[in-house]
N, C-alpha and C positions, 0 to 999 in steps of 0.2 A: 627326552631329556638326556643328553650326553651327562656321562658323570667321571669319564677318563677313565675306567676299569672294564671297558668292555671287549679289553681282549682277553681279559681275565675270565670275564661270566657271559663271553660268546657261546651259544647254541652251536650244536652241529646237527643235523638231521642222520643221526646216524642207521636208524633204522633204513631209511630210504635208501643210503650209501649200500647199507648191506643188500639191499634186493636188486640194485641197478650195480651189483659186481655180482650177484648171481647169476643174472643176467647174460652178463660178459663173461662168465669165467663158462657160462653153457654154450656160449658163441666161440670163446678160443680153446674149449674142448672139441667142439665139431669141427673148425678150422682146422686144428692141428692132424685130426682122423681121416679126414676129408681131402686134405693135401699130400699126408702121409700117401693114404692109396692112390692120389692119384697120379704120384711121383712129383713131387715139386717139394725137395726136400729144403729148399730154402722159402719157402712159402710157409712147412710144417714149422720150422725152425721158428721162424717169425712166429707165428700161434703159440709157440709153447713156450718162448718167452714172456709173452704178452701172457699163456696160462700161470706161470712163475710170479709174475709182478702181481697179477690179480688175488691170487690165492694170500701173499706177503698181506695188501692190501686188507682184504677179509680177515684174516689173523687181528689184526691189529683193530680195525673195527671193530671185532668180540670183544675184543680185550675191554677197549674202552667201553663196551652198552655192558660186559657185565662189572666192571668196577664202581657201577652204579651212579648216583644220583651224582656223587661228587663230578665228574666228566658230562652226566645225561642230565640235569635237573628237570623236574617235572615242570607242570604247568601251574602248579603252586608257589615255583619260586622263581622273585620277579630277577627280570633280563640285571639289574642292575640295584646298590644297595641305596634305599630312598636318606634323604638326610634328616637325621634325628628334630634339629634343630636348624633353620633357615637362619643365618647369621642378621642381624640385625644392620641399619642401615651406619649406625654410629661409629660399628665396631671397624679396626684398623684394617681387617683380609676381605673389609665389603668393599668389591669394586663394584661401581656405575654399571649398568650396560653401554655400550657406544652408541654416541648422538649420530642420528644421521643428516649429514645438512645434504639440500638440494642447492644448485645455482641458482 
């Protein structure tokens, strides 16, 4: 059920985000090490950019998993807010659903 606020109370997996940039940030550590020695300092350069953006990345993903429940909602609180009261059909903001005709 769409309810129009689901960019508001979208999920993020953020836990998984954090392990798939630890991931990365152990991959553009060794790249950067790896290229350093073995003379290809635009190779290094390249890694330890990509090490810069990742670490930025990981910052900010903490941030969010420890600001808590309001950014990470558990699995207790539903994707979207249910409606109190189902408008009735008489009232003036009840629209139809759309008729579908065939040929």
């Amino acid at each position: 059920m769409r309810t129009g606020s689901e960019p508001a109370t979208a999920r993020s997996a953020l836990r998984a985000r954090f392990w798939l940039s630890v991931w990365g940030l152990v991959w553009a550590i060794f790249g950067t090490a790896a290229f350093a020695l073995v003379g290809r300092p635009g190779w290094a350069a390249a890694c330890g950019v990509l090490w810069l953006v990742i670490t930025i990345d990981m910052t900010m993903i903490l941030r969010h998993i420890r600001q808590g429940p309001h950014y990470q909602p558990g699995r207790d609180v539903p994707p979207y807010r249910p409606l109190e009261d189902p408008l009735p059909q008489h009232h003036p903001r009840y629209r139809r659903p759309p008729q579908h005709r065939h040929p």
